[in-house]
Backbone bond lengths (Angstrom), bond angles and torsions (degrees), N, CA, C in turn:
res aa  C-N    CA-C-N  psi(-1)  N-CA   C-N-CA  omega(-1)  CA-C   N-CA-C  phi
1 X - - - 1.436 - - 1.531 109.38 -
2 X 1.704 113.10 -39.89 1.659 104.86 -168.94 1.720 88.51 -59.76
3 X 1.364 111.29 -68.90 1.838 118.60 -169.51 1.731 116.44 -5.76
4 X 1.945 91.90 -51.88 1.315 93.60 -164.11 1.783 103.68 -91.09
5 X 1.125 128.91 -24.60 1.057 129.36 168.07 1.825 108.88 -61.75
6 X 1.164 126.97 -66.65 1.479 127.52 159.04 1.828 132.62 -6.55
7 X 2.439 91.29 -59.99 1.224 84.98 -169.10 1.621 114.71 -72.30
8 X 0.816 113.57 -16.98 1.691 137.98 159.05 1.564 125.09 -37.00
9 X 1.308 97.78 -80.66 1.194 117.24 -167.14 1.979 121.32 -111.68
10 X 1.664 94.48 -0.17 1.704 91.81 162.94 1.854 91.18 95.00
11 X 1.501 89.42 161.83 1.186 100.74 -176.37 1.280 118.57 -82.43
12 X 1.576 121.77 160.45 1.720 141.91 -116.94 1.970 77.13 -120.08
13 X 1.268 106.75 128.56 1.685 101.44 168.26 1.754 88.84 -98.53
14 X 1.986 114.86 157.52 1.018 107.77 152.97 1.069 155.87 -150.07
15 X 1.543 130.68 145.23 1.381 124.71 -151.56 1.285 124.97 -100.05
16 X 1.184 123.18 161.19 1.472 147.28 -174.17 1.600 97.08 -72.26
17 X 0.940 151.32 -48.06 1.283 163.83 -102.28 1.754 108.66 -166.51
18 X 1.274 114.26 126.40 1.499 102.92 -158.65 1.488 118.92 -93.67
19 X 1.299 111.43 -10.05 1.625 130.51 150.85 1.378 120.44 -150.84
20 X 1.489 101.41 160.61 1.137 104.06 -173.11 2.047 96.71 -117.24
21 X 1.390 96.06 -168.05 1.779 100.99 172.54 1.065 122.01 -61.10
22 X 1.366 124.54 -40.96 1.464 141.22 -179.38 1.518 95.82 -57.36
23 X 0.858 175.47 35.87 1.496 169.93 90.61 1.617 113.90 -47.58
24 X 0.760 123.86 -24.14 1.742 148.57 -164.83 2.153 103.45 -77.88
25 X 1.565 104.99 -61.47 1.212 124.74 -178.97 0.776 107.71 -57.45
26 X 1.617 103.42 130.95 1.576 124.72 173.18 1.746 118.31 -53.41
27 X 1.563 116.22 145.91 1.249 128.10 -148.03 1.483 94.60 -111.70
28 X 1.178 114.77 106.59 1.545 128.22 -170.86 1.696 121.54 -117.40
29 X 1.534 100.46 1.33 1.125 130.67 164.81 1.855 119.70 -43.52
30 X 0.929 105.54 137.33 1.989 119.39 179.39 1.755 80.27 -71.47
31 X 1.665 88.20 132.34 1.559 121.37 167.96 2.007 108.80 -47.34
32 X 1.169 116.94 158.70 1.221 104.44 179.81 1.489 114.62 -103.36
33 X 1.339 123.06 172.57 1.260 115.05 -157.47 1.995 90.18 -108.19
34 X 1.505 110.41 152.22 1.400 104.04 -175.08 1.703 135.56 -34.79
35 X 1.296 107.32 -29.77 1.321 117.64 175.55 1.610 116.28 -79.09
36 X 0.823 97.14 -24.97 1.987 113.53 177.75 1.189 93.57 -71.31
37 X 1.451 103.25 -72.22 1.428 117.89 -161.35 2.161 115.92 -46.11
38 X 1.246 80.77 -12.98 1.999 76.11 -172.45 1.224 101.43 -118.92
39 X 1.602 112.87 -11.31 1.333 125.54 148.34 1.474 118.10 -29.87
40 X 1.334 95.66 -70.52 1.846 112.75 -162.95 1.612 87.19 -82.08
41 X 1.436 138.91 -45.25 1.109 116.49 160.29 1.762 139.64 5.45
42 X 1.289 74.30 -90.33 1.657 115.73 172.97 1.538 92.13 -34.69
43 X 1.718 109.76 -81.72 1.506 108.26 -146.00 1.606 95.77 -74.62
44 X 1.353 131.10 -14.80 1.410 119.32 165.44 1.642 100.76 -51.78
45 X 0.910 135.24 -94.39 1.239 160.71 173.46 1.867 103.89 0.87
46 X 1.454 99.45 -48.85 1.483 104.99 156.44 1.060 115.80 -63.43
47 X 1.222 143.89 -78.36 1.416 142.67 -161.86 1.042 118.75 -58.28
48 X 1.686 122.40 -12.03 1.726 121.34 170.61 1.730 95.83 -81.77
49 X 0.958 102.92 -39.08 1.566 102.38 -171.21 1.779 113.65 -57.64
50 X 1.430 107.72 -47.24 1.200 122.57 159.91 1.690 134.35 -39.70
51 X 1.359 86.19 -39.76 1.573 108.68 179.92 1.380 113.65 -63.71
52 X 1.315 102.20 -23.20 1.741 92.85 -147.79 1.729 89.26 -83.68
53 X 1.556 130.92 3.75 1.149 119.08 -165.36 1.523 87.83 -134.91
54 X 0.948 139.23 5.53 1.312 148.20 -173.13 1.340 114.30 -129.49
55 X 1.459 136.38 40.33 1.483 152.15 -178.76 1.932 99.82 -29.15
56 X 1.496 121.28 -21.26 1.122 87.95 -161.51 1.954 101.53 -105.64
57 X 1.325 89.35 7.32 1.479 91.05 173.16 1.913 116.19 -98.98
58 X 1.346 101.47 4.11 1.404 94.35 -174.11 1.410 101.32 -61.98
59 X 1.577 142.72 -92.87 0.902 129.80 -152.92 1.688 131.29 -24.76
60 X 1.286 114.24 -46.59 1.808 120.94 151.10 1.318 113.40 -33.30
61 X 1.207 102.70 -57.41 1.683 112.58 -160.94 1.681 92.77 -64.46
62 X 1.349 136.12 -47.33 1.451 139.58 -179.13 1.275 95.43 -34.04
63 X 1.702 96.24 -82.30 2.063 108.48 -161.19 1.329 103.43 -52.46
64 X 1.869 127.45 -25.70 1.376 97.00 -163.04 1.895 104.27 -85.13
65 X 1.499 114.43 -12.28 1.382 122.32 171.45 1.385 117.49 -66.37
């Protein structure tokens, strides 16, 4: 999931701490275009799946769904 999220969107900085505030702010961002869009799909779709065995990433996994 990082790979495909990465070749995309650049490399992952990383933290101690599993979110920060910046996750919180409203998303004012241009809509995505179909290929994005099933893009982020996809890796949503991973990270719930992920979650369910990884309790301490759910809350991320929420905001980023």
């Amino acid at each position: 999931m990082l790979k495909v999220f990465e070749s995309s969107h650049g490399h992952v900085r990383a933290q101690k701490v599993p979110t920060d505030a910046s996750v919180l702010i409203e998303d004012n961002s241009e809509e995505l275009n179909m290929v994005d869009a099933t893009l982020f799909r996809f890796l949503v779709g991973m990270a719930i799946y992920l979650s369910q065995e990884r309790v301490d990433i759910a809350f991320c996994v929420k905001e980023f769904a």
